[in-house]
ZAMARGU-4260 file (C-alpha; in steps of 0.2 Angstrom, whole numbers, plus 5000, padded with zeros to 4 digits):
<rodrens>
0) 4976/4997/5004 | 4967/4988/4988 | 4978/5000/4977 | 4995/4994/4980 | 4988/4977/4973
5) 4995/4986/4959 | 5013/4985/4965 | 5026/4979/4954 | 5038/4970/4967 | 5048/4959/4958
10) 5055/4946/4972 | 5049/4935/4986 | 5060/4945/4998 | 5055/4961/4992 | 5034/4954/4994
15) 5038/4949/5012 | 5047/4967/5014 | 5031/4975/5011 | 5022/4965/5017 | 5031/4967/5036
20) 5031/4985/5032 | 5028/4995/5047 | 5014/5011/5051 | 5029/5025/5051 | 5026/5039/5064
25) 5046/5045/5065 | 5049/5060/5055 | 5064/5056/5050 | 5060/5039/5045 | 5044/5044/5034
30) 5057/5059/5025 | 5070/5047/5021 | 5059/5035/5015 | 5051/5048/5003 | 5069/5056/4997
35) 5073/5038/4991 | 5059/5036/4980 | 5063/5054/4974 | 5080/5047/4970 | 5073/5030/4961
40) 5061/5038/4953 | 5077/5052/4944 | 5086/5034/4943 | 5072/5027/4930 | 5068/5041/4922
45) 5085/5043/4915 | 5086/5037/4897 | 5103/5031/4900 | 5097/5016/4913 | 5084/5008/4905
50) 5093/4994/4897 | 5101/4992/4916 | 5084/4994/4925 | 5077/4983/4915 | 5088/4970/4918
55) 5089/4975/4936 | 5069/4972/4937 | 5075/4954/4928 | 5088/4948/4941 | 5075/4953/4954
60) 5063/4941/4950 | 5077/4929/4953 | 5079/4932/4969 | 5072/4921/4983 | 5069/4922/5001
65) 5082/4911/5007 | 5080/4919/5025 | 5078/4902/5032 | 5092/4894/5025 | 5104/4910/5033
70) 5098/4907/5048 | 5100/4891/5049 | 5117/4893/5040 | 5121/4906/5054 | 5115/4893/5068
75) 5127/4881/5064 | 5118/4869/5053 | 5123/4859/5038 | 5115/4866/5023 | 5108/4853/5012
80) 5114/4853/4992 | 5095/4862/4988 | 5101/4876/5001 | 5119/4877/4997 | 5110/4878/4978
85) 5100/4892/4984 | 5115/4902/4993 | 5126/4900/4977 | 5110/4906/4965 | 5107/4921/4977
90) 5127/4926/4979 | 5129/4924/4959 | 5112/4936/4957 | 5116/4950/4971 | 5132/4952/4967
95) 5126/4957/4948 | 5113/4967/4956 | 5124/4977/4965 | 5136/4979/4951 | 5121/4987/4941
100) 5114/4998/4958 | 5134/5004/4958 | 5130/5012/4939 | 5115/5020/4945 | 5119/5041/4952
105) 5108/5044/4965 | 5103/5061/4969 | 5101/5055/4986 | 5120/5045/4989 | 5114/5041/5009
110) 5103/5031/4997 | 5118/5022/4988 | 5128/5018/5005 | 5114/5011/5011 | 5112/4996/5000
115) 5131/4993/5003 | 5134/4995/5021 | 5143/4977/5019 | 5158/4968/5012 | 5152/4966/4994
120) 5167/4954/4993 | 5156/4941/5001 | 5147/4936/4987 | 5165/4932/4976 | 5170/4923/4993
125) 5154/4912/4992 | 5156/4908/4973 | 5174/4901/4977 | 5168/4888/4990 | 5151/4885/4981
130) 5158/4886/4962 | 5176/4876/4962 | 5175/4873/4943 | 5172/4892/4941 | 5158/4888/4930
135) 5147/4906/4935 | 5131/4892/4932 | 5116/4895/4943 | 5116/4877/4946 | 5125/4865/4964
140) 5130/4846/4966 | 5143/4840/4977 | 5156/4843/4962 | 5172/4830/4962 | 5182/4845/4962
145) 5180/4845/4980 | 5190/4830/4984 | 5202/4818/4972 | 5194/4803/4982 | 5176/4805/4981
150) 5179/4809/4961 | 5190/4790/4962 | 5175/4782/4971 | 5162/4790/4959 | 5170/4782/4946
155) 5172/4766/4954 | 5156/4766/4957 | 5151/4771/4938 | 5160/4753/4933 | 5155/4743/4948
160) 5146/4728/4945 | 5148/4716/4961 | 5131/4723/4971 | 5139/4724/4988 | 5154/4732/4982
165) 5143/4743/4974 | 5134/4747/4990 | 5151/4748/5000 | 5156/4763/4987 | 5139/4771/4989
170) 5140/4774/5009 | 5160/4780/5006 | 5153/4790/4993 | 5136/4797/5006 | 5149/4800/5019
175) 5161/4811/5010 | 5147/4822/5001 | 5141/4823/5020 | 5160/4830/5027 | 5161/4840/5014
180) 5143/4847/5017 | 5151/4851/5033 | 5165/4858/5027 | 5155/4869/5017 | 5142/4876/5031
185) 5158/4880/5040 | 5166/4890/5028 | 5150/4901/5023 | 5144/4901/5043 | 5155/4918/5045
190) 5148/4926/5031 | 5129/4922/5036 | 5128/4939/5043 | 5134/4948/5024 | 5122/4937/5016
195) 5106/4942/5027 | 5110/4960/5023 | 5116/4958/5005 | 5096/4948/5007 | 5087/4965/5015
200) 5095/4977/5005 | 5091/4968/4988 | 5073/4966/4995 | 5073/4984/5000 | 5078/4988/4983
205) 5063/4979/4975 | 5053/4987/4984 | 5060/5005/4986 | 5060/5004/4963 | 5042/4997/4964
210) 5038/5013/4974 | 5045/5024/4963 | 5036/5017/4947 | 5021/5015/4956 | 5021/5034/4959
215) 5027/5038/4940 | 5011/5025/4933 | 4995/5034/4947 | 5005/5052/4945 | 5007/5053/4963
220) 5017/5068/4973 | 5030/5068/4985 | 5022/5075/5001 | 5029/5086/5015 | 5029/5083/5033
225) 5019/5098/5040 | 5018/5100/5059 | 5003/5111/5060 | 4990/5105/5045 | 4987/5094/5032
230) 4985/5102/5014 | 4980/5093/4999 | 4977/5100/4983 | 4971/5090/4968 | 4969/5076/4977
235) 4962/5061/4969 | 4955/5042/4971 | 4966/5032/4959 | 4953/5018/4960 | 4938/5028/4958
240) 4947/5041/4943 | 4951/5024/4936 | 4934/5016/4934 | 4927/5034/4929 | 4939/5036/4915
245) 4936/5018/4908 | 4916/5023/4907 | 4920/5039/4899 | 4915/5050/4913 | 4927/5066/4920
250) 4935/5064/4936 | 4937/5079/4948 | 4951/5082/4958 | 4945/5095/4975 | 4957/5102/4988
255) 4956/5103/5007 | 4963/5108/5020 | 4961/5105/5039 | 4967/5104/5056 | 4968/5096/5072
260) 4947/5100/5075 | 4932/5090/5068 | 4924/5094/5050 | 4906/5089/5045 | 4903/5085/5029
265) 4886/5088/5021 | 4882/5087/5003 | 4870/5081/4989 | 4868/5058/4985 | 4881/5055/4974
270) 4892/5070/4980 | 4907/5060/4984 | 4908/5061/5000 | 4912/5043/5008 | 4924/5043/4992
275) 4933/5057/5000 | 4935/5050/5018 | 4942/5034/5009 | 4954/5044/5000 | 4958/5054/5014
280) 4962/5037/5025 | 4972/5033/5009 | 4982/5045/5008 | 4986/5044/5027 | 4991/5025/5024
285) 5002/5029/5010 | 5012/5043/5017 | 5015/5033/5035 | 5019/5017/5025 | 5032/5026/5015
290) 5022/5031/4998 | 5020/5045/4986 | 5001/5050/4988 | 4987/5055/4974 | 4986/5074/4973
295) 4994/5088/4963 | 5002/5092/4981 | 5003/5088/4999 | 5007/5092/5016 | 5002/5079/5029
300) 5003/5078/5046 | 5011/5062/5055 | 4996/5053/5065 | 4998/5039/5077 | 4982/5030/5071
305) 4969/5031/5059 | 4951/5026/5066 | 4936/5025/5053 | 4917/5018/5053 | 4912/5017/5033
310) 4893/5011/5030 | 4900/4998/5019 | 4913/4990/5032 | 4898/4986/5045 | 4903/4970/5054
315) 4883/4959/5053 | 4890/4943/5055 | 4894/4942/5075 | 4873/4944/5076 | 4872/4967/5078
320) 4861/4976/5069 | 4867/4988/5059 | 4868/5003/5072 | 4873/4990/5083 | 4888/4987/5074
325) 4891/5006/5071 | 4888/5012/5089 | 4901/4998/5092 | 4915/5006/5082 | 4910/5021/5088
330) 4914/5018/5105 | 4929/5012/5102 | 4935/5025/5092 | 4928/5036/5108 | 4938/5025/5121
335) 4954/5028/5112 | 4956/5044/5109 | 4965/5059/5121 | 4966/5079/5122 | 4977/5082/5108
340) 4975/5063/5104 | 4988/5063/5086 | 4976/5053/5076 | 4965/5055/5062 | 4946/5050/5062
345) 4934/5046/5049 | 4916/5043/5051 | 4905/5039/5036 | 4886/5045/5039 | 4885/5043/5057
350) 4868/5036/5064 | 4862/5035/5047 | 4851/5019/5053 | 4841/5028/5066 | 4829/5041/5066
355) 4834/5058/5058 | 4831/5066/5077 | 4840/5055/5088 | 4852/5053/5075 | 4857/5070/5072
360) 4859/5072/5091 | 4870/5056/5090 | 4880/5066/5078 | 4881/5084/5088 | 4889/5073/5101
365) 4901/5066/5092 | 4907/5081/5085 | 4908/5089/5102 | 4919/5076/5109 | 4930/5077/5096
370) 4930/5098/5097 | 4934/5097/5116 | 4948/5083/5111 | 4956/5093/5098 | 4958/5079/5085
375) 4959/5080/5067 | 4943/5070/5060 | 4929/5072/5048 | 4911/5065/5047 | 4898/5067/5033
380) 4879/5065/5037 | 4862/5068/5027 | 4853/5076/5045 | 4853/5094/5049 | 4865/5099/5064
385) 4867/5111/5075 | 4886/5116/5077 | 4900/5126/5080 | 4913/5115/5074 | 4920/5118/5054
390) 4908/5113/5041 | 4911/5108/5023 | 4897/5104/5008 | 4900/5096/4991 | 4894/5112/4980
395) 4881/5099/4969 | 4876/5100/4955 | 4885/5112/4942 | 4877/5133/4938 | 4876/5130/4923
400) 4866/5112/4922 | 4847/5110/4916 | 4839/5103/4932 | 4822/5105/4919 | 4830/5090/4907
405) 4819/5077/4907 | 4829/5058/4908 | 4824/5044/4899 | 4814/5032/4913 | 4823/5015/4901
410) 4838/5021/4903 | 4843/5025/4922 | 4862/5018/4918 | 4865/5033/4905 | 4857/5044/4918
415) 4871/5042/4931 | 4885/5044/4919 | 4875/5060/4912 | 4873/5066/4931 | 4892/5062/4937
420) 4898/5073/4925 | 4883/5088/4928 | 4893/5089/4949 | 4905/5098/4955 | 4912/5088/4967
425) 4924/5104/4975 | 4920/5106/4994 | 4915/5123/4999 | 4912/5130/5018 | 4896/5131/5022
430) 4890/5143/5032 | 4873/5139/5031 | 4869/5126/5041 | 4857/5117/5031 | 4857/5101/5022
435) 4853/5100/5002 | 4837/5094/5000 | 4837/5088/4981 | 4838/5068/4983 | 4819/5067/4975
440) 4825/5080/4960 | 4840/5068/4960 | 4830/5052/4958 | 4818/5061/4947 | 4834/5064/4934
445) 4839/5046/4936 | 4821/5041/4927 | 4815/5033/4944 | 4796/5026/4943 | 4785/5043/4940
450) 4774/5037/4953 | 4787/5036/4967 | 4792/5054/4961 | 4776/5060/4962 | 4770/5055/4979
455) 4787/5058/4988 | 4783/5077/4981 | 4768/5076/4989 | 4772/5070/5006 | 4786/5083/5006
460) 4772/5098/5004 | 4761/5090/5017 | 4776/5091/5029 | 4779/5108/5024 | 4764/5115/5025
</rodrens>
């Protein structure tokens, strides 16, 4: 998912949280994720927290992943000073995260007593044996507070000028930091288990308030769990919209609707068509991983897997061809799917590198398998096919666009900003059964060399004819 490249997560802990995120296929799992973000995003859209979110976002970015060091801390070892220094900075930082999160009214309090389903005391138990000056500095040494006798041998050591005395202060000195090292990993070893909690549920909260502001920044909804259908309306690439709107072109949003059955997709060049499959496996993605997805409104329904073959994503370097490479994915996308198989498949322009008769029977087949199988999927092709499964078709090029304007050959560049903005990209059922035939009329528009027009015209009449 390219998109949540654009995810604000402000720690290490909370990267690797997202990182290790899991496919969610629970119910419960997937609408519990969803009413927190609900309740993060009512959180920083109060006017009253933004100077405590902001600083919350600020105290994040402090925080390390100090997994490691709890592990080891937990396992009996003796934590180095750079260790101790990082449980100290990380006990010192939670605890004012927490402090912050315990201002915050969720709408959702399950939310709230999940982040403190430990001893919060933990982190004042850890300042005490890491902090004996009380100084509340981010900063750990073997401090002389910790023992009247190494603070009496520092200091003899500070005035020492015979070199073997010197040396012989300098190993008392090494091997009481060391017992007290000891001493130190002891007291904390109980409280390893707090720590790595107080560590997932900070890193939790990174990434459930990253969620939430990625949803307000791409004006993404909260979908519903539907059991019988998926539903989208207004859905919407946020790359592509993105990309469109910087060039000064108008991005349409379409609906769709569809079931646990086979759609085929037919439609004009330029119709959009692979950029809805990609969106639709987007969307998947984001609502089983925990997101809000792009569309005015949703309701999805939960798949075990998402299988797809995009034209783009054709694997030529083990030595295939490209139908090689296709048929490939095909059959693997065949080999794992059941009767009532709960997963959602995407084909872009199936057999598109063979010829258009074997390759429209290619892509009967395909939609046959996936009829008898009963699984939600969707294919787009340029071939005419014969089926009985559900069809849909981009509905092209706008009533009320001159398909008589004559396009400046020089500039082809302008043509296509002109052009994506003369379609209507909304998917209608087409009952038909043909496929558009206006990829010449297309180019011609474009501004594409005259003479190519012309003589593609011409063969068109002689096969019609």
């Amino acid at each position: 998912m390219a998109l949540t490249q654009e995810l604000v997560i402000q720690s290490a802990a909370g990267r690797k949280l997202f990182l290790n995120s899991i496919f969610m296929t629970d119910k419960e799992l997937i609408a519990t994720e969803l009413d927190n973000i609900q309740s993060a995003i009512a959180v920083i859209n109060q006017n009253a927290n933004k100077k405590d979110i902001s600083t919350l976002y600020l105290l994040l970015s402090e925080i390390k992943d100090i997994e490691k060091t709890l592990s080891g801390l937990g396992n009996n070892d003796v934590l180095n000073d750079i260790e101790l220094f990082e449980v100290k900075t990380f006990a010192l930082t939670a605890k004012k995260i927490f402090e912050i999160v315990q201002k915050f009214v969720f709408s959702n309090q399950l939310l709230l007593k999940a982040q403190t389903d430990f001893d919060l005391q933990v982190f004042d138990i850890v300042m005490k044996a890491l902090d004996p000056e009380n100084s509340g500095v981010a900063t750990f040494y073997i401090y002389d507070a910790y023992s009247e006798k190494l603070a009496q041998l520092r200091k003899e050591e500070s005035q020492a000028t015979d070199t073997q005395h010197l040396a012989d202060l300098q190993i008392q000195i090494l091997e009481i930091e060391h017992e007290i090292r000891v001493s130190l990993s002891g007291q904390l070893k109980p409280y390893a288990g707090d720590l790595t909690t107080a560590l997932n549920r900070v890193a939790y909260l990174d990434l459930l308030f990253a969620k939430a502001q990625f949803a307000e920044r791409f004006e993404l909804c909260c979908p519903k769990i539907s059991d019988s259908q998926t539903e989208y309306i207004g859905i919407f690439n946020p790359e592509v919209k993105a990309i469109l709107n910087e060039r000064g072109n108008f991005y349409q949003k379409t609906d769709i609707v569809f079931g646990n059955y086979p759609t085929l997709i037919t439609g004009i060049n330029m119709g959009g068509k692979t950029v809805m499959l990609k969106t639709l496996a987007l969307c998947q993605m984001l609502f089983q991983y925990g997101f809000y997805v792009p569309a005015t409104q949703a309701d999805i329904m939960i798949k075990d897997k998402i299988m797809f073959s995009f034209t783009d994503e054709q694997n030529h370097l083990q030595g295939l061809s490209s139908f090689a490479a296709e048929m490939k994915k095909v059959n693997e996308i065949i080999a794992q799917i059941t009767e009532n198989s709960k997963v959602l498949v995407l084909i872009d322009e199936l057999a598109r590198t063979t010829n258009p008769k074997e390759g429209a029977s290619i892509v009967s087949a395909m939609l046959e398998i996936l009829q008898v199988k009963q699984v939600s999927s969707f294919i787009t092709t340029h071939y005419d096919i014969e089926t009985t499964c559900r069809r849909l078709r981009v509905k092209g090029l706008k009533d009320d666009f001159n398909k008589d304007r004559l396009f400046d050959t020089k500039k082809i560049t302008d043509n296509i900003r002109s052009l994506l903005n003369s379609i209507d990209y909304q998917l209608i059922d087409d009952t038909d059964g043909g496929t558009p035939n206006e990829a010449i009329r297309i180019a011609e528009m474009l501004g594409v060399n005259k003479e190519l027009i012309i003589r593609a015209k011409t063969k068109i009449k002689q096969h019609t004819h």
